[in-house]
C-alpha positions as CSV (number, residue, x, y, z in Angstrom):
1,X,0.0,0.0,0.0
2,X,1.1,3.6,-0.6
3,X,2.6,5.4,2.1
4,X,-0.2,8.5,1.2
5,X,-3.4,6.0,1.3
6,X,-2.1,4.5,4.6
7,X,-1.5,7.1,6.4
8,X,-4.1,9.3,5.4
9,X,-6.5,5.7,6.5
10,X,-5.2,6.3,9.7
11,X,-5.7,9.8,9.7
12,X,-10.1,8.9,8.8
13,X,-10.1,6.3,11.7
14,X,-8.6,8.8,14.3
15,X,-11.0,11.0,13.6
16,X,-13.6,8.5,13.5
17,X,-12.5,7.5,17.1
18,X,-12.5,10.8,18.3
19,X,-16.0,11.9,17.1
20,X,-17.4,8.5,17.6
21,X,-16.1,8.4,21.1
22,X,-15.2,4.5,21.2
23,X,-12.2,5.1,23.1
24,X,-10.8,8.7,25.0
25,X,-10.3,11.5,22.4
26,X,-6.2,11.7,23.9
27,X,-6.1,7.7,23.6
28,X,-7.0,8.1,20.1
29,X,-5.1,10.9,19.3
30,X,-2.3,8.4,20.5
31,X,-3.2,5.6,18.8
32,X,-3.4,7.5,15.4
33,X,0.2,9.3,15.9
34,X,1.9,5.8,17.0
35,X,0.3,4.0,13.4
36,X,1.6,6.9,11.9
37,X,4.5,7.5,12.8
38,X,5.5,3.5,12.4
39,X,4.3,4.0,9.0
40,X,6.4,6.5,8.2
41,X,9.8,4.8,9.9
42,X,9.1,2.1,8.1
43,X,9.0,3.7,5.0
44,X,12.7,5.5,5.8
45,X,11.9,8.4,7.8
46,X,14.1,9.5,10.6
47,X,12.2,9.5,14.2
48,X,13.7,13.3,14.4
49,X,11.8,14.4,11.6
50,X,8.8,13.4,13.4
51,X,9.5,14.3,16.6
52,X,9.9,18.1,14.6
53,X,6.1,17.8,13.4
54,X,5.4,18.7,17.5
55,X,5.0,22.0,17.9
56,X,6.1,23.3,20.9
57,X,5.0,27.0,20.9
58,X,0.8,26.0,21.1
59,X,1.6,23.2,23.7
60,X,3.8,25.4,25.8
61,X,1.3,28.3,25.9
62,X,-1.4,26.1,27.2
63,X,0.9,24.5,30.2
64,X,2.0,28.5,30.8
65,X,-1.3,29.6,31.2
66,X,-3.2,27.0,32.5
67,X,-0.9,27.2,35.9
68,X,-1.4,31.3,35.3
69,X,-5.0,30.5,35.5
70,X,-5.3,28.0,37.9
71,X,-3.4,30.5,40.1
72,X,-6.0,33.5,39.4
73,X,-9.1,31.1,40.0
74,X,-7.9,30.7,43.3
75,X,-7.6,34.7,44.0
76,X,-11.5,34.7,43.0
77,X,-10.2,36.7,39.9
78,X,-12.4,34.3,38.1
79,X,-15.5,34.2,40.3
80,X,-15.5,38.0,40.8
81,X,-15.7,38.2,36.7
82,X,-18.6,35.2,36.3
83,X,-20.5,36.7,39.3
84,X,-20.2,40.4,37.6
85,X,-21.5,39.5,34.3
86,X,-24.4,37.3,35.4
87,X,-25.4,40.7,37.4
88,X,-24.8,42.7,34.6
89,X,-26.9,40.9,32.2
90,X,-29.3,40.1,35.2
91,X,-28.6,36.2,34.1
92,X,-31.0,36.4,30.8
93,X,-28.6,33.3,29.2
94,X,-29.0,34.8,25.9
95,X,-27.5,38.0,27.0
96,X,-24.6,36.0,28.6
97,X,-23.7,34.6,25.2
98,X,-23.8,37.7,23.0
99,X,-21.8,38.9,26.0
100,X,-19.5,36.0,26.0
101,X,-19.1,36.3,22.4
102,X,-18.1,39.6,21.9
103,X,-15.5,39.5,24.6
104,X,-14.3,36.5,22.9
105,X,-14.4,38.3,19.4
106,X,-12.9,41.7,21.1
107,X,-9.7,39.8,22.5
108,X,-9.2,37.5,19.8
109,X,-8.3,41.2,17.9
110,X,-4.8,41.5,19.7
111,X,-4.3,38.3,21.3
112,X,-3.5,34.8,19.8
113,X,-6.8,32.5,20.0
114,X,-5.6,29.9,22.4
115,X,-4.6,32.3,24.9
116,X,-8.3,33.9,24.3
117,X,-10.0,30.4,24.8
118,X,-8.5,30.2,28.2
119,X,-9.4,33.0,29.7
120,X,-13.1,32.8,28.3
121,X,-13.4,29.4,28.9
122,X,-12.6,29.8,32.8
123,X,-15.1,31.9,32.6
124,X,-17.7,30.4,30.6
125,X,-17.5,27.2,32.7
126,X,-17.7,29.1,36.0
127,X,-20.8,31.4,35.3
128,X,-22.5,28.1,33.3
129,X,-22.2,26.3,36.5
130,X,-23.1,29.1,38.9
131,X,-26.4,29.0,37.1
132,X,-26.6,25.6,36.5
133,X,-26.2,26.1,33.1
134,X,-24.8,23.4,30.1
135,X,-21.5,25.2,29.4
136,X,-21.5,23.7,25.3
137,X,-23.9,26.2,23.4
138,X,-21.6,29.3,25.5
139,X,-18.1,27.2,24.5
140,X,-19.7,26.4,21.1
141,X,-20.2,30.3,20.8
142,X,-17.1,31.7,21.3
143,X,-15.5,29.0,19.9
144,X,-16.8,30.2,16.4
145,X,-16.3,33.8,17.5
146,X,-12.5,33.4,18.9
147,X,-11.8,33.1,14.6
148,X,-13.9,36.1,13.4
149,X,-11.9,38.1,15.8
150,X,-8.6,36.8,15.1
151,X,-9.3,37.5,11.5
152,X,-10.7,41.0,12.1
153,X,-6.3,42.7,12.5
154,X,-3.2,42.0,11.3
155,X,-1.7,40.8,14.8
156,X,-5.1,38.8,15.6
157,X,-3.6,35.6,14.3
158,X,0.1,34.0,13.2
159,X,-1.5,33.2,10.0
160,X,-2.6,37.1,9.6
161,X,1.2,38.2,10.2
162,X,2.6,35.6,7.5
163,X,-0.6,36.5,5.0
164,X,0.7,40.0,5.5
165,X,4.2,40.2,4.6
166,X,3.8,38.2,1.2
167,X,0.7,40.7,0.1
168,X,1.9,43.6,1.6
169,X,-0.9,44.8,3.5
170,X,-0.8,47.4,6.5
171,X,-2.1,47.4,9.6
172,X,-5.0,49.9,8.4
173,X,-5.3,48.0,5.0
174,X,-6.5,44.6,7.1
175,X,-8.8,46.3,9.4
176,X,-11.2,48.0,6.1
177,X,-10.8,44.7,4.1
178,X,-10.9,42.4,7.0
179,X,-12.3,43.9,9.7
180,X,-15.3,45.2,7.7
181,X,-16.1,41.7,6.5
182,X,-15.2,40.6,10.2
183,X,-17.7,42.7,11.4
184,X,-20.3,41.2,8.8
185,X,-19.1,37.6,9.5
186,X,-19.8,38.0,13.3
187,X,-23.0,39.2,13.1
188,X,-24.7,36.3,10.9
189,X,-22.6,34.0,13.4
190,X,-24.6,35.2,15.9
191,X,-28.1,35.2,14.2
192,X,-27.3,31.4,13.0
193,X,-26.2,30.2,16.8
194,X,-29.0,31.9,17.9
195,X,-31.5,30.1,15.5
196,X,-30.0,26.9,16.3
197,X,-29.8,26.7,19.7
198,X,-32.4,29.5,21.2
199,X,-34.2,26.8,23.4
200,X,-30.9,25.9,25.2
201,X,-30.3,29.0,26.6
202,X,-32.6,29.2,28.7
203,X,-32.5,29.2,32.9
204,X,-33.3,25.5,34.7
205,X,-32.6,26.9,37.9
206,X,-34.4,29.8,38.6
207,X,-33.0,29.2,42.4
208,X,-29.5,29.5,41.6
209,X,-30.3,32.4,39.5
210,X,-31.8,34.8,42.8
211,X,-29.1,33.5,45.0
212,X,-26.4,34.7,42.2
213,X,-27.8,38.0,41.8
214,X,-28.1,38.6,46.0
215,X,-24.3,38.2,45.6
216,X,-21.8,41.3,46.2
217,X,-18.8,40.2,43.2
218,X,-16.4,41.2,46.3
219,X,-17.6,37.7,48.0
220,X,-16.0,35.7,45.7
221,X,-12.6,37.3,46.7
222,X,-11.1,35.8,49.8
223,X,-8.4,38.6,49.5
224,X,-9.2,41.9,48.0
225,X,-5.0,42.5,48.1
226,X,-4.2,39.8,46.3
227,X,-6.9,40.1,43.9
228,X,-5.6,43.4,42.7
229,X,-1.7,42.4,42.6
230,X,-2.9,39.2,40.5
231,X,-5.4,41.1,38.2
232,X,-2.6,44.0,37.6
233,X,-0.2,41.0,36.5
234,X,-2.8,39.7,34.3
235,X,-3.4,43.0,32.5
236,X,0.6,43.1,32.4
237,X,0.4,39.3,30.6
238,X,-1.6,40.5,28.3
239,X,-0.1,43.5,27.2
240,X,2.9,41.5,26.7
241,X,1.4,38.6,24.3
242,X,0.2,41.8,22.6
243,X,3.6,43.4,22.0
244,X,6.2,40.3,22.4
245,X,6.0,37.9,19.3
246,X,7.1,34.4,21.0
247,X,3.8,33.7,23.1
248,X,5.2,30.8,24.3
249,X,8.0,33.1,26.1
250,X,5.8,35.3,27.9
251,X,2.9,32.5,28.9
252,X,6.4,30.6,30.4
253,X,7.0,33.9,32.0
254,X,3.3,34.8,32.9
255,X,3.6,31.3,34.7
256,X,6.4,31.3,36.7
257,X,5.8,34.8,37.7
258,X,2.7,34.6,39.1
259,X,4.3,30.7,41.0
260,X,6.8,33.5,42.4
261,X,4.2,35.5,43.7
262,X,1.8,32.9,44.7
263,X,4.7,30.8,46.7
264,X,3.2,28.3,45.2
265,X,4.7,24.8,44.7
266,X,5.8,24.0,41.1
267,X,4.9,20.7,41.5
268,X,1.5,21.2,43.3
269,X,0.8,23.9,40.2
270,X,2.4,21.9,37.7
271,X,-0.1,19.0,38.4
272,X,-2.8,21.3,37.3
273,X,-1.6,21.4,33.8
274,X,-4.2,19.5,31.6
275,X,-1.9,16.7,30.7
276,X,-4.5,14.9,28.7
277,X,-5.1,17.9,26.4
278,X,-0.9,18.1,25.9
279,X,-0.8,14.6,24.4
280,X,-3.6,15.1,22.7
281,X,-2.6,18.1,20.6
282,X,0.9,16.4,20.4
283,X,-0.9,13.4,19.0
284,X,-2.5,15.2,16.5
285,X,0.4,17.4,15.6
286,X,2.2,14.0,14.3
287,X,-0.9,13.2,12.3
288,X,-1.0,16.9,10.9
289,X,2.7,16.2,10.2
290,X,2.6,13.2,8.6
291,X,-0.2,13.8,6.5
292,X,2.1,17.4,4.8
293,X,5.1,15.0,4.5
294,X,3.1,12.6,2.4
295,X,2.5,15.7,-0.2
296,X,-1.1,15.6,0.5
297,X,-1.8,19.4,0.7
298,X,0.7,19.8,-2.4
299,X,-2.0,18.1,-4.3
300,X,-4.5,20.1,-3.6
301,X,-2.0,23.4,-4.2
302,X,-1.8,22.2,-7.3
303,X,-5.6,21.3,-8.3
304,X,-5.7,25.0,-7.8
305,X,-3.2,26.3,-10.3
306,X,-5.4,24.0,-13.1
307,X,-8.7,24.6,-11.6
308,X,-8.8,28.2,-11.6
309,X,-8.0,28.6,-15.6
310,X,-5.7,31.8,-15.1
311,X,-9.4,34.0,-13.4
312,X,-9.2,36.2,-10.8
313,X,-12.1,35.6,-8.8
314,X,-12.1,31.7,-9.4
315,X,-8.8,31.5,-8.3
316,X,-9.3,33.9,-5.2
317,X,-12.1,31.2,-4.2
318,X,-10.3,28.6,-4.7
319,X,-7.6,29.7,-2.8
320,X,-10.1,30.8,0.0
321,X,-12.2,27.0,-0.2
322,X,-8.6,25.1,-0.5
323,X,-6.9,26.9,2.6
324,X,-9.9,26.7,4.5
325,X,-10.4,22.9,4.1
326,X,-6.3,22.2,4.4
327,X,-6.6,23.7,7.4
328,X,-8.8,21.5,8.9
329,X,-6.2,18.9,8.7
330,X,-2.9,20.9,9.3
331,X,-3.5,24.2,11.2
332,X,-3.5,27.4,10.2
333,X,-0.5,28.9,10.3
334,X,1.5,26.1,8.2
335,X,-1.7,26.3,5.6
336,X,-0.8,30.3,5.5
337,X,3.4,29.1,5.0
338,X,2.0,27.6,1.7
339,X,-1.0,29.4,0.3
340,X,0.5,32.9,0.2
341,X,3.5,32.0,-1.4
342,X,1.2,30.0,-4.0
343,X,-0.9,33.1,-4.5
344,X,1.9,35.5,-4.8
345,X,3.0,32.7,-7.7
346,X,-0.4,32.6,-9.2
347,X,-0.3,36.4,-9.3
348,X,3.5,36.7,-10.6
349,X,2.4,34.2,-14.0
350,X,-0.9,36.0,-14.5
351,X,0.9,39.3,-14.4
352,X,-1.3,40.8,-11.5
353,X,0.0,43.6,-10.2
354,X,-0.7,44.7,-6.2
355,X,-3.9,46.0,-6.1
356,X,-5.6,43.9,-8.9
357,X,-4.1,40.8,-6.8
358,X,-5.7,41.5,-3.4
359,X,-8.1,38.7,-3.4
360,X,-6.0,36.5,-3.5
361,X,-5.0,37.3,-0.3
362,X,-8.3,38.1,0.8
363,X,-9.3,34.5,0.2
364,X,-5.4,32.9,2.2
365,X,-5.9,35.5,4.7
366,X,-9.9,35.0,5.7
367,X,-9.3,30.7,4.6
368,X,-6.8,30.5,7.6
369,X,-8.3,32.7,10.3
370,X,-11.8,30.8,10.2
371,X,-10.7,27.6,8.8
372,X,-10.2,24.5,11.0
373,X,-12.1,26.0,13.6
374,X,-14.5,23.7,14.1
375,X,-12.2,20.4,13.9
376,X,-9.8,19.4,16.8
377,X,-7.3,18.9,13.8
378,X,-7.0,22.9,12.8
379,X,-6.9,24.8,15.2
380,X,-5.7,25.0,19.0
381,X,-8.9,26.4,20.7
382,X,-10.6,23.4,20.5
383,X,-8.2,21.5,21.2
384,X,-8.7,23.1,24.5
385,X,-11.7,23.1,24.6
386,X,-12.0,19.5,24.9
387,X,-10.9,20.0,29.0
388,X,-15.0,19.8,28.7
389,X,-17.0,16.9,29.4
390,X,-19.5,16.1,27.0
391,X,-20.2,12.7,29.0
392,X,-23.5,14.2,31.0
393,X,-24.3,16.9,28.6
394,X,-27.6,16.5,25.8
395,X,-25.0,18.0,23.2
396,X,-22.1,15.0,22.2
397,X,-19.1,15.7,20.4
398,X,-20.9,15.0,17.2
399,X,-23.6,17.6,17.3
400,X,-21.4,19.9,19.0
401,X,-18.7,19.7,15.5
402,X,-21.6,19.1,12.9
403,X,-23.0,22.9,14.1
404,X,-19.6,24.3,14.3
405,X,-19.1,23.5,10.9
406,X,-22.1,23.8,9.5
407,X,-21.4,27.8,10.7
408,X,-18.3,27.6,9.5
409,X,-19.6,27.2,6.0
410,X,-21.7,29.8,6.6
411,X,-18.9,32.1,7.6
412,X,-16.7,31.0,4.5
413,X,-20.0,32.0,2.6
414,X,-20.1,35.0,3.7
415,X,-16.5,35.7,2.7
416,X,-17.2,34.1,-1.1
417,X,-19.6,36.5,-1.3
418,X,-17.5,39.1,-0.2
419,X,-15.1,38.4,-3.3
420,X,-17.4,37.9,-5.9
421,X,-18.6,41.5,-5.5
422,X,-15.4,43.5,-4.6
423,X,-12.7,41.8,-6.6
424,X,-11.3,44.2,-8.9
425,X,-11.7,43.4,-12.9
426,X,-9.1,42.4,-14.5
């Protein structure tokens, strides 16, 4: 059998496991990167090279700022928030997720997603079970909305910075093109959510909803002191994903600062790190790996060079469909490492010059923000997201993925749409 075919069999039954749930999402994330990655020794490949498909930066961020948060929680930094929105939006659920969204949406503008997922998903799980609430429709909300908001600046995701430099877009260039289609994109997310799941959010306690609102948000804070030095190192943390590029330096940092000031012991905080989430991203990361060293995304790069017959707009979709599906396999940022220099190549042999070549970029640049969002193969935040339960919950993992990506599409629409009408004749 060819070493493509096999491995990208293994690939289909990993995610079968996973969605399926006939073994533990991190076992089968495990079992699929062992198969593969005896496939691929077999068939002459050094261990190294796979060892390299693990990428440390997205695994190192979460251990950094899962002991960052895990140290805040216990400040009532946490609580304080939860209990302050649910009085603020006098705990009307459907308030809490248009809230939840757009300070999802809002941070995902200047901070990388999976840093955005943790601190809203702390969140999100507290005030869901103050309330008694499912936690999935809020997680399943600015999971969708953590995308839109990365691809609304320049800085809002890796993939955006790469996209960048080979178009040549400015800072104020990507917030008209993208942020006014961002803007657009957001809203219909949050009509469709809406219309799907409207009868979940909805209060099943109204008990736990009066003793919430008697609450004073200072309650939740055994020390008031504390509180503030740990909330003025947060705002600190996240000024400094916003203006230091390696995130994985300053979550490291964020992490054993706050142990420092915490007195904390590494080993007690260290054991908070969710261990299970680590091997399952490293797991997939192998599979990601192994299905680019097989050449399967340099197929479909090159179904678009033929496809698109040597048309603007044709190829500007294609290039937008392509990167958002290849990035449901691989990730974003590797997807944007290809796609841009393969649209800068389209443009160079079609004899497009800047200006007349923007969708092309359009298409890499919007394909990569919202793409893979809504499989645990793509993208990192829901990878972390999967810290959540979906044993005792009505929604399963299958549900929960077939309506992210059935938004998804609708987000990707929304964007085709987008290019049809404002790409420049040629």
């Amino acid at each position: 059998m060819e070493l493509w075919l096999l491995i990208l069999i293994i690939f289909f039954i990993t995610v079968l496991l996973i969605i399926t749930q006939r073994v533990h999402h991190t076992t089968a994330a495990l079992i699929g990167a062992v198969l593969a990655s005896i496939a691929l020794i077999l068939n002459g490949i050094p261990g190294e090279a796979i060892l390299a498909m693990v990428r440390l930066e997205p695994i190192l961020v979460i251990t950094g700022m899962t002991v960052v948060a895990e140290v805040i929680r216990g400040a009532g930094v946490f609580q304080f928030l939860a209990v302050y929105c649910i009085r603020l939006t006098r705990g009307n659920p459907k308030k809490l997720f248009i809230l939840f969204c757009l300070l999802t949406a809002v941070l995902s503008t200047v901070l990388i997603n999976t840093v955005v997922i943790l601190i809203m998903g702390y969140l999100v799980i507290l005030t869901c079970h103050a309330l008694k609430l499912k936690p999935h429709t809020f997680l399943l909300g600015i999971m969708l909305a953590v995308g839109v908001g990365g691809a609304f600046t320049l800085i809002g995701t890796s993939s955006n910075v790469i996209v960048a430099d080979y178009a040549g877009f400015n800072f104020g260039y990507y917030i008209i093109r993208f942020g006014g289609l961002a803007l657009i994109v957001f809203a219909a997310t949050l009509v469709i959510l809406f219309f799907i799941i409207r009868r979940q959010l909805t209060v099943t306690d109204p008990k736990a909803f009066e003793q919430i609102m008697e609450l004073d948000p200072w309650m939740m804070v055994p020390n008031r002191r504390l509180f503030l030095v740990y909330a003025g190192l947060f705002v600190l943390l996240i000024a400094a994903f916003i203006v230091f590029p390696q995130a994985y330096v300053v979550a490291l940092a964020g992490m054993t600062i706050f142990m420092i000031v915490s007195h904390a012991d590494p080993r007690l905080s260290l054991r908070d790190v969710e261990w299970d989430i680590i091997f399952f991203i490293g797991g997939l990361f192998v599979l990601a790996g192994a299905l680019e060293l097989v050449g399967i995304l340099s197929v479909v790069s090159g179904a678009i060079l033929t496809v698109s017959g040597g048309q603007l707009v044709p190829a500007s979709l294609l290039l937008l469909w392509g990167t958002w599906i290849s990035a449901f396999v691989i990730g974003n940022s590797p997807v944007a490492t290809i796609f841009a220099p393969l649209a800068i190549e389209i443009s160079t042999l079609m004899g497009w010059p800047i200006g007349i070549r923007d969708p092309l970029f359009w298409g890499v640049g919007f394909g990569t923000a919202l793409g893979g969002i809504a499989t645990p193969f793509g993208a990192v935040p829901l990878l972390v997201l999967s810290m959540i339960s979906f044993k005792n919950s009505k929604m399963s993992w299958g549900r929960f993925f077939i309506i992210a990506i059935l938004v998804n599409i609708l987000q990707i629409g929304i964007c085709s749409i987008y290019i049809l009408f404002l790409a420049p004749p040629v």
